[in-house]
Structures are given as C-alpha cells and as structure tokens.
C-alpha positions as CSV (number, residue, x, y, z in Angstrom):
1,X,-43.9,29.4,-10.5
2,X,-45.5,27.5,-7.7
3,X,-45.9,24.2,-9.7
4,X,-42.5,24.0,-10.0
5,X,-42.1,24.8,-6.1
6,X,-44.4,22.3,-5.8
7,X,-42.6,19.7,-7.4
8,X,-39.4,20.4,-6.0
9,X,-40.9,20.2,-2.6
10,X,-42.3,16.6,-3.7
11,X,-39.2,15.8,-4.6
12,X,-37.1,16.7,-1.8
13,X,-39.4,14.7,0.3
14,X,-39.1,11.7,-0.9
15,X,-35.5,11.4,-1.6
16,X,-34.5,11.2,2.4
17,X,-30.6,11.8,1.3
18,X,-27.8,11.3,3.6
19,X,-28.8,10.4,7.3
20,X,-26.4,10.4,9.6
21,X,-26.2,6.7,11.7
22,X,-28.4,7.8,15.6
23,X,-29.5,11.3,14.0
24,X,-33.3,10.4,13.7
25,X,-35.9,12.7,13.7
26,X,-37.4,14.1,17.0
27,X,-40.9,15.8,17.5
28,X,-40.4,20.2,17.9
29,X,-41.5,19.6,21.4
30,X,-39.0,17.0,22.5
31,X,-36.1,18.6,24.3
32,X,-33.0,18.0,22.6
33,X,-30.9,15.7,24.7
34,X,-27.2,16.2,23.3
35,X,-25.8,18.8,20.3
36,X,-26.7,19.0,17.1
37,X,-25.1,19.4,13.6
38,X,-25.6,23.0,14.4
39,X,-24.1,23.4,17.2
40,X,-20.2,25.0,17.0
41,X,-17.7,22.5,19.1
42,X,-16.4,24.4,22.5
43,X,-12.7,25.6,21.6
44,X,-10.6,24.8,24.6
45,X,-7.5,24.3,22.9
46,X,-7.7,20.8,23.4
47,X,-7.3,18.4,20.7
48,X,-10.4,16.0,19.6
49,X,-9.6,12.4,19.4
50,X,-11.1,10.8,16.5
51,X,-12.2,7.2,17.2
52,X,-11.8,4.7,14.1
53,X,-14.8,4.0,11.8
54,X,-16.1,0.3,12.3
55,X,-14.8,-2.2,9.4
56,X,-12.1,0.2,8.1
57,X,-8.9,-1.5,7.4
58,X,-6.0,-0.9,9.7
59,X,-4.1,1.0,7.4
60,X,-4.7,2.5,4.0
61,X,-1.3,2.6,1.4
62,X,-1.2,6.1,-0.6
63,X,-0.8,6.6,-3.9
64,X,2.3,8.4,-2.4
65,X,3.7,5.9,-1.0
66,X,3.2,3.6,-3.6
67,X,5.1,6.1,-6.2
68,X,7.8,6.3,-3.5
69,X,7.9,2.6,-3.2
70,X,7.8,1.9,-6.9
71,X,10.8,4.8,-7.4
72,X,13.1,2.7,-5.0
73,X,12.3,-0.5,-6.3
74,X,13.2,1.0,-9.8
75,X,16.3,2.3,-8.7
76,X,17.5,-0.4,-7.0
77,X,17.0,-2.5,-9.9
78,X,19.0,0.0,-12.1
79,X,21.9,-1.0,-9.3
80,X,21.3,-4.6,-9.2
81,X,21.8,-4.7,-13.2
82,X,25.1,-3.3,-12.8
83,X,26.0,-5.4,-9.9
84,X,25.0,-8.7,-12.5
85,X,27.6,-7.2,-14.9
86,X,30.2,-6.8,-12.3
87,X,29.5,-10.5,-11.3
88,X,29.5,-11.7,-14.4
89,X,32.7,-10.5,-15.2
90,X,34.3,-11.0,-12.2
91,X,33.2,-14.6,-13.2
92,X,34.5,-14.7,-16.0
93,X,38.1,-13.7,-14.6
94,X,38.4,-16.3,-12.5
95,X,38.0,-18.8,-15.5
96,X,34.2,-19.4,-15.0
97,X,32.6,-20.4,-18.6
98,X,30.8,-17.1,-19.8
99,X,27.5,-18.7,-20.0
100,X,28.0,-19.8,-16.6
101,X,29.0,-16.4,-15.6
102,X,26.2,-14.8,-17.4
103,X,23.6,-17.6,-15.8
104,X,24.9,-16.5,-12.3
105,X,24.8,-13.2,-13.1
106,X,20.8,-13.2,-13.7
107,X,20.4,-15.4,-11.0
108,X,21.9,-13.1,-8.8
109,X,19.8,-10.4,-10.3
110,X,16.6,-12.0,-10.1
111,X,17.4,-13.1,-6.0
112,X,18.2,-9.6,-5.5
113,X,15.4,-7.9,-6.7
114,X,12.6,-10.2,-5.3
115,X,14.5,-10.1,-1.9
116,X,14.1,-6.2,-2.6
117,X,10.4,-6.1,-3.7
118,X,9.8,-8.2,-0.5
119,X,11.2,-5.4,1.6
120,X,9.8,-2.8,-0.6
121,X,6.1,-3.9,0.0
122,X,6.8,-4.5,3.7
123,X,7.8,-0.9,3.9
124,X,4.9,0.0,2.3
125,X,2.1,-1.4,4.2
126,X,3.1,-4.2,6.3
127,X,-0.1,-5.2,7.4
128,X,-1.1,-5.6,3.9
129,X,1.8,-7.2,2.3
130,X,3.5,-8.9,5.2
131,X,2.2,-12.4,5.0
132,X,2.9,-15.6,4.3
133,X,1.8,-15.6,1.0
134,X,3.2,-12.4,-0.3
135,X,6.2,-12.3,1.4
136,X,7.2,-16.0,1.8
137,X,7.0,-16.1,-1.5
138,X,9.3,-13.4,-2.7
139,X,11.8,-14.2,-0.1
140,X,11.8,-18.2,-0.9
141,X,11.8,-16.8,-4.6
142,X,15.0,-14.8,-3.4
143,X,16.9,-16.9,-1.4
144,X,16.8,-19.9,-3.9
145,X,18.2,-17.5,-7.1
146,X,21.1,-16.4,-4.8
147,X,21.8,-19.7,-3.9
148,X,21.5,-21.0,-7.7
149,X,23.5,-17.9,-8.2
150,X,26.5,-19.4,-6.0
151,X,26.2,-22.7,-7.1
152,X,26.4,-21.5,-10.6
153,X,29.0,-19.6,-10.0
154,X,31.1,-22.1,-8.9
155,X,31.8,-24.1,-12.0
C-alpha cells in the first residue's frame, strides 16, 4: 500500500499541471501579499467586471447563431424561388421569349440570394464577415445577376 502511495506521490510531482499565469510558488514564511484561490470574493452586491483575455478575437459566432442564420438564409431562398417563377412568368406575358424569361428569372434568383447571404453573414458576425473580400464579393456577385436579370429581361 505504501509503494503505490509512493508512486503516486512521484507522479504528482513531476507532472506540475495547470499553473495559473503570476501564481508562482512562495516560501511558508513569505507573507502573502494579495488573495489567493482560496480566498471567497467580498459580496457587496456589486458586479465584477471581467477584463478580455489577451489575443482573443473580438467576437466569437455561436453555433446558435449560425443555425439562426442558416434557417433565414434557407427561408429566404424558399421565397426567392417563387419570386423567379412569378418573374418568369410575368416575363413571359409581356411577350418575352420563355428562355429569356426563364434566364432572367435565375438571374434574378441568384442576385437575390447572394445579396441575401451578404446580409445574412454580416448579421452574423460583422467583424468576421464584413470585409472586402467576403462581402464585396457577394454583393458585386449580386448586383451584376440583377442587372443581367434586367437586361435579360428586356428582350
């Protein structure tokens, strides 16, 4: 029964574990000089402010808020596709070819659903996904289907 104590101990010494950063080991005789991990906060009632960790992004996207995101974007593309058929055909009555029609129609579809997914992802986390190259993209991606869409539409 003692080996084993005895090899416990040996191994608990030499694994040093978590340290907490400025938490280093001071003699028993040295006075301790602020509170320790033992020590219960004072409960005034008043709240603790909580500085942010060093390195840690700015903001972190949830897998909520992703699923939330994700739902919309779904559902707004449910809407878009019959908003291409009511193009399409409202295209077609006004004595557009139907492959014209149908090409306007997608176009419009497409423009409308990266414009979306532009504002979708902004919503999300806008210091993540609002740049240049996410963004600019999607909404030059956008802008140029709805304007082929028009164009399209027109013959």
């Amino acid at each position: 029964m003692t080996q084993q104590n005895d090899i416990l101990l040996a191994q608990a010494n030499t694994d040093p574990g978590f340290k907490i950063p400025g938490n280093e080991q001071k003699p028993a005789s040295a006075p301790a000089s602020g509170p320790t991990l033992t020590d219960t906060p004072p409960s005034s009632g008043m709240p603790m402010e909580v500085a942010p960790v060093q390195g840690a992004p700015a903001t972190d996207t949830s897998t909520r808020d992703v699923a939330v995101g994700g739902a919309i974007f779904l559902v707004l593309l449910i809407v878009f596709f019959f908003a291409r058929n009511a193009y399409a055909n409202h295209l077609v009555r006004r004595r557009v070819a139907p492959s014209s029609a149908d090409t306007a129609g997608w176009l419009m579809f497409f423009g409308l659903s990266f414009l979306s997914g532009a504002l979708v992802l902004a919503i999300i986390n806008s210091s993540k996904f609002l740049s240049l190259a996410v963004t600019g993209t999607l909404l030059l991606a956008g802008i140029g289907a709805l304007a082929g869409a028009f164009f399209t539409g027109r013959r």
